[in-house]
C-alpha positions as CSV (number, residue, x, y, z in Angstrom):
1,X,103.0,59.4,73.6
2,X,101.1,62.3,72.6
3,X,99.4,64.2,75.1
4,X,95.7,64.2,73.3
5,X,96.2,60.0,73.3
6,X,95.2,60.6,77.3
7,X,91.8,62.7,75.8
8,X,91.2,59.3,73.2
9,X,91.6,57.2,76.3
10,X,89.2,59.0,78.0
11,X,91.8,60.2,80.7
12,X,89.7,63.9,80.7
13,X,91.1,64.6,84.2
14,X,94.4,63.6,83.9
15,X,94.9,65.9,80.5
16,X,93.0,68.5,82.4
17,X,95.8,68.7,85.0
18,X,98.3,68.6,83.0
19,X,97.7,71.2,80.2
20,X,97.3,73.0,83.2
21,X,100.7,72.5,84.8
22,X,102.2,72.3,81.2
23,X,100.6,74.1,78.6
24,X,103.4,76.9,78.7
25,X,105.6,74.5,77.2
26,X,103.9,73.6,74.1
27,X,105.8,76.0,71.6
28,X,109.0,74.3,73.0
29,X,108.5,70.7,73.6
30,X,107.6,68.4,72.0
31,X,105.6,65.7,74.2
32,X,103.2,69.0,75.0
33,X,102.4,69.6,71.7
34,X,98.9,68.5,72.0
35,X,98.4,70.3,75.2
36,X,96.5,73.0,73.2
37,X,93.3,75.2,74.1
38,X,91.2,73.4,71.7
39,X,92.1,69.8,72.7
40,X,91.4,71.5,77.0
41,X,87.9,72.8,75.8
42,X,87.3,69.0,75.0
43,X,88.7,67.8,78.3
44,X,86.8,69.8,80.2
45,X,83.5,68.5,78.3
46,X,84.6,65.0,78.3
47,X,85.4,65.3,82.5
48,X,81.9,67.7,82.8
49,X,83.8,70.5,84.5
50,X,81.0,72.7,82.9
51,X,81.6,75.5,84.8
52,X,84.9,75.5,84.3
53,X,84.1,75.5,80.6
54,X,82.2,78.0,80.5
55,X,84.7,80.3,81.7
56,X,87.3,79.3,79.6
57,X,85.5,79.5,76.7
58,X,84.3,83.0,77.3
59,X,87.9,83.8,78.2
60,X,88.9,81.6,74.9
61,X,86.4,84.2,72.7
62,X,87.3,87.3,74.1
63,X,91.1,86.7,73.6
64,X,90.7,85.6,70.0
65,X,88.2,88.3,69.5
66,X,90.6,91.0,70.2
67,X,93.4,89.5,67.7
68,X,91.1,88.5,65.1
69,X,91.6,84.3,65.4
70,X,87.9,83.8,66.2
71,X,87.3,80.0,66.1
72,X,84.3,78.0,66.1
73,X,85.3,75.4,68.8
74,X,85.3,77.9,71.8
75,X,81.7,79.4,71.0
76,X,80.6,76.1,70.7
77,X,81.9,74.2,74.0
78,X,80.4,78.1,75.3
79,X,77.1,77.1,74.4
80,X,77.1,74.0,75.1
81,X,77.9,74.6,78.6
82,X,75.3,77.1,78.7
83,X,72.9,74.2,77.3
84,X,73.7,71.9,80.1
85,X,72.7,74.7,82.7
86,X,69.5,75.1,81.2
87,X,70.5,78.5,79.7
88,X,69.2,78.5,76.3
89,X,68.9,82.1,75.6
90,X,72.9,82.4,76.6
91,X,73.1,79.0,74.3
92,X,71.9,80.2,71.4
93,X,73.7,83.2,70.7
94,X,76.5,81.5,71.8
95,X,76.4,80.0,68.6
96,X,74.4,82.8,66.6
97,X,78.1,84.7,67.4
98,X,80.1,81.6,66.5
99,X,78.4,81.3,62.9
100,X,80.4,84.4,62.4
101,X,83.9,83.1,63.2
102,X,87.3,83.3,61.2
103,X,88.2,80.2,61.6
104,X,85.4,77.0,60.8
105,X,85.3,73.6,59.8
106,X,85.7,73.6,55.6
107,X,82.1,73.7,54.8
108,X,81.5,76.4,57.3
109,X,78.7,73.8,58.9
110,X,79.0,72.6,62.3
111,X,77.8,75.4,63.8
112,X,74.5,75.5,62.0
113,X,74.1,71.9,62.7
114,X,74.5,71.9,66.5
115,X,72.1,74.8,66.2
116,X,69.7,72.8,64.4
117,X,69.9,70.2,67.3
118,X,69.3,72.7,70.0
119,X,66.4,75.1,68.2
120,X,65.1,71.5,68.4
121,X,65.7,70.7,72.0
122,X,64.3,73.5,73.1
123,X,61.8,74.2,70.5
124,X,63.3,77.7,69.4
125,X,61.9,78.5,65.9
126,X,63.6,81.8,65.7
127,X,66.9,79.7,66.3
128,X,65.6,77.1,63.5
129,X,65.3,79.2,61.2
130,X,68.4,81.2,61.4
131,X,70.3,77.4,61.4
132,X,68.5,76.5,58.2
133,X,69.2,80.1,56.9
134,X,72.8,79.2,57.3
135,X,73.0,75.9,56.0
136,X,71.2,77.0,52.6
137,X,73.9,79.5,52.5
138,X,76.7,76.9,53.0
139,X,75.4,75.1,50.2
140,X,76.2,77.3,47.9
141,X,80.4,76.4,48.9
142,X,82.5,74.8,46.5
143,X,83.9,71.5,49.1
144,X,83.3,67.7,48.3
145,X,80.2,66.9,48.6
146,X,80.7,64.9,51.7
147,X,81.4,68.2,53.7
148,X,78.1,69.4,52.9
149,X,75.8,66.6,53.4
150,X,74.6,66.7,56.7
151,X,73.8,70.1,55.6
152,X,71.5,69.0,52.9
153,X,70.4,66.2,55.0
154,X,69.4,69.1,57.9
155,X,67.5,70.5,54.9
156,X,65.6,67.6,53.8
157,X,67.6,67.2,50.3
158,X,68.9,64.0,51.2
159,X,68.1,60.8,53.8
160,X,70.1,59.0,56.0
161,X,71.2,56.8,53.1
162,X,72.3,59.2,50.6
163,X,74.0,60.6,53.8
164,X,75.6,57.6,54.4
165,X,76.5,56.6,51.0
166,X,78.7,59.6,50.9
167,X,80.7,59.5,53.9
168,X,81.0,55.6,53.0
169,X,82.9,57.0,49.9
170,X,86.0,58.9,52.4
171,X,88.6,56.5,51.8
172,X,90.8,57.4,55.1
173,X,88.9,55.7,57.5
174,X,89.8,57.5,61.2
175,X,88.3,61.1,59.0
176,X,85.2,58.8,58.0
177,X,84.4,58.0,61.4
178,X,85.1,61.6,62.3
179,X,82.3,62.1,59.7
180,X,79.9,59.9,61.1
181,X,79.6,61.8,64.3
182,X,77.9,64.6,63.3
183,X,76.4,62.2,60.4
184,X,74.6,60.3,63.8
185,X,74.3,63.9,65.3
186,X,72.3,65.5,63.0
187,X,70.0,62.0,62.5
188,X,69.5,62.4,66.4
189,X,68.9,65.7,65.3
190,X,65.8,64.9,63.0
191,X,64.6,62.1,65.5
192,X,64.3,64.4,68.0
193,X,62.5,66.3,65.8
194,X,59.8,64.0,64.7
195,X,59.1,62.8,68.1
196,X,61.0,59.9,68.0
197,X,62.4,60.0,71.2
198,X,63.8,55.7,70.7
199,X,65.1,56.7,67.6
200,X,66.9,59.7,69.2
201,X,68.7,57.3,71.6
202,X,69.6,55.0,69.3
203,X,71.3,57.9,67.1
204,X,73.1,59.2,69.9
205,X,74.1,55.9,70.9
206,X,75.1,55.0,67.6
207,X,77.9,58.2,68.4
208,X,79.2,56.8,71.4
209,X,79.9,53.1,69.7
210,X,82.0,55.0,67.4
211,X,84.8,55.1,69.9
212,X,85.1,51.3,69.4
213,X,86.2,51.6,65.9
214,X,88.2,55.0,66.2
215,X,89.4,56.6,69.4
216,X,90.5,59.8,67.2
217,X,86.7,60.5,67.4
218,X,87.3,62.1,70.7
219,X,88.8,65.3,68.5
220,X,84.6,65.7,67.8
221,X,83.0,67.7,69.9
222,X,79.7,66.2,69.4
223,X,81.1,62.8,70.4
224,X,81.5,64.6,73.7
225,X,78.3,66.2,73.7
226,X,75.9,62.7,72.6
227,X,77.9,61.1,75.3
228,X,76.3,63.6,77.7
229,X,73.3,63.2,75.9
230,X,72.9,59.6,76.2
231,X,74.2,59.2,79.8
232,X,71.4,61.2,80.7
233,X,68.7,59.4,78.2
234,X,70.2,56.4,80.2
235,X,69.2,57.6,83.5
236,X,65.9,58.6,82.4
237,X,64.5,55.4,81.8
């Protein structure tokens, strides 16, 4: 068994303590393959060490900063942990820095997306309009058009059924539910926006049912995130 099948059966703790006991080993063996930074940063968010996150993700960016393997995950999980302490300033140049990483998802997106969702959230226009400044950008890129569309959807170039239509059309069906988290992101996204604060549950909650149909959508960060999201919706009514 693969260490990351303890992260898709929601055992955050228990992969926690071991990549922590273990993680030296991964190069060498093969049951601690899994047990690598990427697949801890989402452990951490799944158990809400947020604290804990924070500092290894800051540790995470300034180790990859100084040999060049910048990745978007780490400035990600960094703001969102700033995010869930109410630090939104720290939040969103957390991600203004991440938009500018080596490594990104293929359409260059995700980052723009999640700060889409929090200019939202907070009601930052300046941080709006550098996400949509982004995503135009992104459009330009030469990817199936699935990669791209919650980009255009972001943008107002598509609805929730073109949207949908496309990722229906990803014939691998564990990547197409990996799809329709952000796809149910970004609609909570919009929701949020329009004041549609039922709607916005019901998107975020449509992220969490994924897990019923694909486990392997615990590699998404924003599965990890809406969880959060709705857990606390849930104790607001």
């Amino acid at each position: 068994m693969g260490a990351f099948q303890l992260i898709e059966n929601k055992q955050f703790q228990k992969f926690c303590e071991l990549y922590e006991r273990k993680s030296h080993l991964r190069a060498t063996t093969a049951d601690y393959a899994d047990l690598m930074p990427g697949n801890y940063m989402r452990a951490l968010l799944g158990a809400k060490k947020i604290e804990q996150l924070i500092e290894f993700c800051q540790n995470e960016v300034k180790r990859r900063e100084q040999i060049d393997r910048t990745t978007t995950d780490f400035y990600i999980g960094l703001s969102i942990g700033y995010f869930l302490q109410n630090n939104f300033d720290k939040a969103g140049k957390a991600l203004i820095d991440g938009s500018k990483a080596k490594y990104q998802d293929i359409a260059r997106t995700e980052v723009a997306c999640i700060m889409y969702w929090e200019s939202v959230s907070t009601h930052n226009d300046v941080l709006k309009r550098e996400s949509k400044k982004i995503l135009k950008n992104r459009l330009r890129a030469k990817v199936s058009p699935h990669n791209l569309v919650t980009a255009a959807f972001l943008l107002d170039r598509c609805d929730e059924n073109d949207m949908h239509s496309l990722i229906d059309g990803i014939e691998n069906s564990i990547l197409k539910y990996r799809a329709l988290v952000l796809c149910y992101f970004c609609i909570a996204a919009k929701q949020l926006e329009r004041g549609d604060q039922n709607g916005y549950s019901e998107a975020l909650r449509q992220v969490c049912m994924l897990y019923d149909k694909s486990p392997a959508v615990t590699i998404e960060i924003e599965y990890h995130l809406a969880n959060i999201l709705f857990q606390e919706e849930q104790r607001d009514i």
